[in-house]
C-alpha positions in Angstrom: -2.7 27.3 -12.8 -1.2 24.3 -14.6 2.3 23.4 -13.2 5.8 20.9 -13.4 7.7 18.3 -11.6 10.4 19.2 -14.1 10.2 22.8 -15.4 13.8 22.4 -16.6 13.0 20.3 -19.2 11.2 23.2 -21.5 15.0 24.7 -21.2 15.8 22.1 -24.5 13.4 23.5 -27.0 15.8 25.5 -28.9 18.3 22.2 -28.9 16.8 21.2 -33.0 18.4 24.9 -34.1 21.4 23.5 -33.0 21.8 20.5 -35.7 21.2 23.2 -38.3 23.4 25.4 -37.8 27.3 25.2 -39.4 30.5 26.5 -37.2 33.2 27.5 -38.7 35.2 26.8 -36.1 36.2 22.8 -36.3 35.9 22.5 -32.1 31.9 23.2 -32.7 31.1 21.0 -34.8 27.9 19.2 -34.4 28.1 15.2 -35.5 24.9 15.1 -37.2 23.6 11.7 -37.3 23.2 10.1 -41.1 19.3 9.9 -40.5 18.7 13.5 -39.8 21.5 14.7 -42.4 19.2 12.7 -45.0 15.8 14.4 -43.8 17.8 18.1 -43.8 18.5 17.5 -47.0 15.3 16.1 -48.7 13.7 19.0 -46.9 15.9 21.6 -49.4 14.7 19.4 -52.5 11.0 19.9 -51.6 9.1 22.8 -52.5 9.0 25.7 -49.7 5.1 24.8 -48.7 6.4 21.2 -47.6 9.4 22.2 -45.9 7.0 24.9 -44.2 4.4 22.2 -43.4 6.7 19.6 -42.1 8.9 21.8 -40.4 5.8 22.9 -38.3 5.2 19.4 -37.8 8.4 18.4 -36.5 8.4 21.3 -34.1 5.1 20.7 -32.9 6.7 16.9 -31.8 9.3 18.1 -30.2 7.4 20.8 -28.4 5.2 18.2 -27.0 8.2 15.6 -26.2 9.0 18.4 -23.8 5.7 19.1 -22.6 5.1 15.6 -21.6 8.7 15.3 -20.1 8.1 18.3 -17.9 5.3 16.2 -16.3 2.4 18.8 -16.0 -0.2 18.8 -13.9 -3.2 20.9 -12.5 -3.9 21.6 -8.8 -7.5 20.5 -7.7 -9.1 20.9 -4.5 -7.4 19.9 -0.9 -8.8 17.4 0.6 -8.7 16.3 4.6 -6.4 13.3 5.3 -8.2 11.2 6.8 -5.7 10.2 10.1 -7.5 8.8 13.7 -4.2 9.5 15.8 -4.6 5.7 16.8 -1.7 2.9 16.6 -2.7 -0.4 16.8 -0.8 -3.8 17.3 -2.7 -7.1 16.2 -1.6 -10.0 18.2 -2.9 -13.0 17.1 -2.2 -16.6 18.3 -1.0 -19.3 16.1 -0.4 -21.6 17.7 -2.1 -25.3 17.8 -4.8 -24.9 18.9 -5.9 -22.7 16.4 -6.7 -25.3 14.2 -9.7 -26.5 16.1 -13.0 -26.9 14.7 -14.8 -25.6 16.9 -16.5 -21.9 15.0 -18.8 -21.7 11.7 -17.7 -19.9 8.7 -20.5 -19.8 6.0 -22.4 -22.5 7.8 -19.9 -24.9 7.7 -17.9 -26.0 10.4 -13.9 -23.9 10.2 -11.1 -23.9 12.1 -10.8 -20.9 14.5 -7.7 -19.3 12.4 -9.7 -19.1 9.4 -12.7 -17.5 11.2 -10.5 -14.7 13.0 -8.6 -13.9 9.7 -12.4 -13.2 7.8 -13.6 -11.1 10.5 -10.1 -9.4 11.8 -9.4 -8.6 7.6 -12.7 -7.0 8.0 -11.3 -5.2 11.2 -8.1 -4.1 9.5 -10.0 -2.8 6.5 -11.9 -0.4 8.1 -9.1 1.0 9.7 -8.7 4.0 7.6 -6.7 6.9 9.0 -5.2 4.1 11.5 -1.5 2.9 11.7 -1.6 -1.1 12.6 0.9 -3.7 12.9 0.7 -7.4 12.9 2.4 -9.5 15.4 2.3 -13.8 15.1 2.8 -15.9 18.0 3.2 -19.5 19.0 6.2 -20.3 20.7 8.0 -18.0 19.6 6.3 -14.7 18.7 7.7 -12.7 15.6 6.3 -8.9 14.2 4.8 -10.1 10.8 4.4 -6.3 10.2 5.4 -2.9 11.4 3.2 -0.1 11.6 2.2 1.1 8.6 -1.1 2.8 6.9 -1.1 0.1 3.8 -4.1 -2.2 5.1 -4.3 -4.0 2.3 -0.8 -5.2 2.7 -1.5 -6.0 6.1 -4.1 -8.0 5.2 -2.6 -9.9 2.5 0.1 -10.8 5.7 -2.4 -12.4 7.5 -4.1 -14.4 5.3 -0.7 -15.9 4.6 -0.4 -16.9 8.3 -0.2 -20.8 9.1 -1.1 -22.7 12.2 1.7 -23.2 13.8 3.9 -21.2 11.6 5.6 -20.0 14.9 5.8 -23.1 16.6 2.6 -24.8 18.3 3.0 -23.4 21.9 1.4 -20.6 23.2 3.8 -17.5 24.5 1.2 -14.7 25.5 3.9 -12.8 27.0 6.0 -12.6 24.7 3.9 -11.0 21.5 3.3 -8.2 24.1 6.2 -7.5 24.6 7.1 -7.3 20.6 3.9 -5.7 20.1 5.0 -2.7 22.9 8.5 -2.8 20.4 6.2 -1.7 17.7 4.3 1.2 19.4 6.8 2.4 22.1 8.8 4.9 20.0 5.6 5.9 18.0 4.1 9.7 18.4 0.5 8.6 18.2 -1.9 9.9 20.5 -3.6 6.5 21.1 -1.6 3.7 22.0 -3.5 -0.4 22.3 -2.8 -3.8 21.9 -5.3 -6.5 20.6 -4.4 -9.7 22.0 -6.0 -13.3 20.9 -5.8 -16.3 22.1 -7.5 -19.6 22.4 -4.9 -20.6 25.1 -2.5 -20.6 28.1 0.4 -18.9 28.7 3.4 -22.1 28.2 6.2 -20.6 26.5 8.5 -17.6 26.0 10.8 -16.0 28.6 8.1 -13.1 29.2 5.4 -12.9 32.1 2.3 -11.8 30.5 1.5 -10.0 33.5 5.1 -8.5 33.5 4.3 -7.2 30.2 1.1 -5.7 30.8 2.6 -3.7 33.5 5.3 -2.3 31.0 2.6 -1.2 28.6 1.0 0.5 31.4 4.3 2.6 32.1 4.3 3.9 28.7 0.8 4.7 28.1 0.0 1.5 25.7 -3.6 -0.3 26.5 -4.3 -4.3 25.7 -7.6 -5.9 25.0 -7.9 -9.0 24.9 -10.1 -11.8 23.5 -10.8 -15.2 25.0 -11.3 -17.2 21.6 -13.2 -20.8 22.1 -16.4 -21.9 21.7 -18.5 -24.0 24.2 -20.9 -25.4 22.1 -21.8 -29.0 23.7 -23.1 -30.2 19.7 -19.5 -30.1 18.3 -18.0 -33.5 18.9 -14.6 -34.8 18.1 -12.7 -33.4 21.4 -11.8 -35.5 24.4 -12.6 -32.5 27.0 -14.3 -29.5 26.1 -13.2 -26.9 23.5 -12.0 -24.3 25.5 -10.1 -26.2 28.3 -7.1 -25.1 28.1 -7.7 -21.6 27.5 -6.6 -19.3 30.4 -9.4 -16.3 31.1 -8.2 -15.5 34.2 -4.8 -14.6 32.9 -6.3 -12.2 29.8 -8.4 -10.7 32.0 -5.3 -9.9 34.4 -3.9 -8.4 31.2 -6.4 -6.2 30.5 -6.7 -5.5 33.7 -3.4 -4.1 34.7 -2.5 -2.4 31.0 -6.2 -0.4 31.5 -7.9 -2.4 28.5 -11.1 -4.6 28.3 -11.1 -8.3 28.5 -13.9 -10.3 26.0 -15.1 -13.4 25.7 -15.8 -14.9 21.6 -17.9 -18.0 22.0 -18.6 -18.2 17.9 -17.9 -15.5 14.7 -20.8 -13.1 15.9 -19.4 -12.8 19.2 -15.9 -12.2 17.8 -17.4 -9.3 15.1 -19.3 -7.6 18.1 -16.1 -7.7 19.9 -13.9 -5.6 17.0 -16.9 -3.2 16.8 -16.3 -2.3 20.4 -12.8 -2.4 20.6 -13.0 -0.2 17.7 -15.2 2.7 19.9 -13.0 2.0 23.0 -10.1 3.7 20.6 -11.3 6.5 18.5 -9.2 9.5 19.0 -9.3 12.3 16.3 -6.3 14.4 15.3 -6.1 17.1 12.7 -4.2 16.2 10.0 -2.9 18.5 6.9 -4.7 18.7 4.0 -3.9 16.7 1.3 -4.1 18.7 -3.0 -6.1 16.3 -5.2 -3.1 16.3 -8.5 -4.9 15.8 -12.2 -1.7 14.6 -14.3 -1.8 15.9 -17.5 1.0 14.4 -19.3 -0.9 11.5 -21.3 -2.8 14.7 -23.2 0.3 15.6 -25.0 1.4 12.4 -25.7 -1.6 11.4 -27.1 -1.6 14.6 -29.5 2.0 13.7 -30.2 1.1 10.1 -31.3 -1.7 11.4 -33.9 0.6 13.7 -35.2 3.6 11.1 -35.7 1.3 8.8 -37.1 0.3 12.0 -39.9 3.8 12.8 -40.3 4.9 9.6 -41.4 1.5 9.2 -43.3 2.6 12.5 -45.0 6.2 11.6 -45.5 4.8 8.4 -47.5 2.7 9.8 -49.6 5.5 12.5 -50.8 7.6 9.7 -51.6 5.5 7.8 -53.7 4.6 11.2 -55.4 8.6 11.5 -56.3 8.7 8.5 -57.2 5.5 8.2 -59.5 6.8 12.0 -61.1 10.3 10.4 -61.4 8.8 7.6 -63.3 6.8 9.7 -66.1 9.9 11.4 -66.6 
C-alpha cells in the first residue's frame, strides 16, 4: 500500500476554491493576486468547453503539486542489515619512519605508508556491518576518526594521512590508549585494536604495556603488526631496515591485551595478516530488518511537467486564435 512522509499536505487541495469565492463580509476578503484575477477572468470570456478543459487542467496541476509534496512512497521487501557486532580501532604509525623504501607497490619500489594505506583501504572496505575508527600516531597520537559505519569516509581519512603529520616520533602507548577512548563506552559485542608500527616506543607519556593491561580490564583485544622488511637487495640504509623496530615490545602487547602479534616483511605478508585478523574477529549479531523504500514522487512530477508544458501550449494557441478572429473582424 502506497504511503506519505507528509500526509498533511493533501489537506490543501480545496485551497484554489478559496480564490473564487466572494465574501461579503470586508474581514474575508481574499487579495487575489493581479495574475490569477487576469486568468479568472479570461476564463468567463471563453466558451464553456475551454473553461471546462482548462479548469480540469489546472486541477489536475495542483492535484499533483500535492501529490509530489506529500512525498509518496511504496514499501518493498525487508531486508537483513547487515551488522558483525565488531568495533574496530586502526592504529597506524606515522611517524618517520614510515617513509622508508623499503616494500613494493606495483613493482616499484614505495614507501611503507603508501603500501599500508592500499592494502589497509582494502581492509576497511570490506568491513561491512563493522564499526571502525581511525587513530594517527607519531609523537603525538590524535583519533583521525570516531567510530562510525561510513567506510568510505574512513578511507578517504587515511589516504589524506602524511608522514609525520603527527610529529616524526613514535608513541605506541599512547594511540592505545586513544584507541581504548574510542571503544570503551561502545555496546559492541567485540571489542580490538590493530596496532602498526615500523618502530619503538620513544614518545608519549603512556607505557604501551600499561595500556595493554587497561584494554584487558575492559574486554578490548590488540593485534599488532611488526611492519619492516629485511630484504638484504634494498640499499640506501646505513643498518638494516628494520633496526629500530621493537618486536619484543608488540608482542608484549598482544600478549597481555589477549591479541596476536604478526610480523609483515613485504605487502603479501601484510594482506595475509588483515585476512587473519579479520577471522580472529568475526562475531555475528542479529540485527533489525531494514524496508527497501521505492520513492514515488518524481512520477507525478514528471506528469505534472507534460501537462504544464500542454497547458501553456494550449493557452498559446487560444490566444493567437483571439487574436487572428479579432483581426478579421
Amino acid at each position: 500500500m502506497i504511503q506519505f512522509d507528509w500526509p498533511w499536505v493533501l489537506l490543501l487541495l480545496p485551497f484554489p476554491l478559496l480564490l473564487r469565492v466572494k465574501p461579503t463580509h470586508s474581514a474575508l476578503a481574499l487579495n487575489i493576486p493581479p495574475d490569477l484575477q487576469h486568468i479568472f477572468a479570461s476564463l468567463k470570456q471563453n466558451t464553456f468547453h475551454d473553461v471546462n478543459r482548462r479548469l480540469v487542467m489546472l486541477w489536475c496541476a495542483w492535484c499533483l503539486t500535492l501529490l509530489a509534496l506529500s512525498q509518496p512512497w511504496l514499501p518493498g521487501d525487508s531486508v537483513a542489515q547487515p551488522v558483525s557486532g565488531r568495533a574496530i580501532a586502526l592504529a597506524v604509525d606515522v611517524s618517520a619512519s614510515m617513509q622508508k623504501q623499503d616494500f613494493e607497490l606495483d613493482g616499484e619500489r614505495s614507501d611503507r605508508l603508501s603500501v599500508v594505506k592500499t592494502v589497509a583501504r582494502e581492509f576497511i572496505m570490506a568491513r561491512g556491518g563493522d564499526r571502525l575508527s581511525l587513530v594517527l600516531y607519531g609523537k603525538e597520537a590524535f583519533i583521525a576518526s570516531p567510530l562510525t559505519f561510513d567506510l568510505n569516509a574512513l578511507s578517504s581519512i587515511l589516504d589524506s594521512a602524511g608522514i609525520g603529520m603527527a610529529g616524526r616520533s613514535t608513541a605506541i602507548g599512547d594511540a592505545i590508549g586513544l584507541s581504548i577512548k574510542t571503544l570503551r563506552n561502545d555496546s559492541a559485542s567485540s571489542k580490538a585494536i590493530i596496532l602498526l608500527s615500523d618502530g619503538t616506543n620513544n614518545a608519549g607519556s603512556v607505557e604501551p604495556e600499561s595500556a595493554a593491561e587497561l584494554a584487558k580490564s575492559l574486554g578490548i583485544r590488540i593485534h599488532t603488526i611488526a611492519l619492516g622488511s629485511v630484504d638484504s637487495n634494498v640499499t640506501g640504509y646505513a643498518v638494516a631496515q628494520s633496526a629500530d623496530l621493537d618486536e619484543q615490545t608488540l608482542m608484549a602487547i598482544a600478549d597481555i591485551a589477549g591479541g596476536t602479534f604478526f610480523r609483515a616483511k613485504n605487502r603479501d605478508d601484510l594482506q595475509v595478516i588483515y585476512n587473519d585478523i579479520d577471522k580472529l574477529e568475526q562475531t555475528l549479531v542479529s540485527a533489525p530488518p531494514v524496508i527497501i523504500r521505492h520513492d514515488l514522487h518524481l512520477w507525478p512530477l514528471l506528469v505534472l511537467l507534460f501537462l504544464l508544458m500542454f497547458i501553456a501550449f494550449s493557452t498559446g494557441s487560444i490566444g493567437r486564435t483571439q487574436s487572428g478572429n479579432e483581426a478579421n473582424s
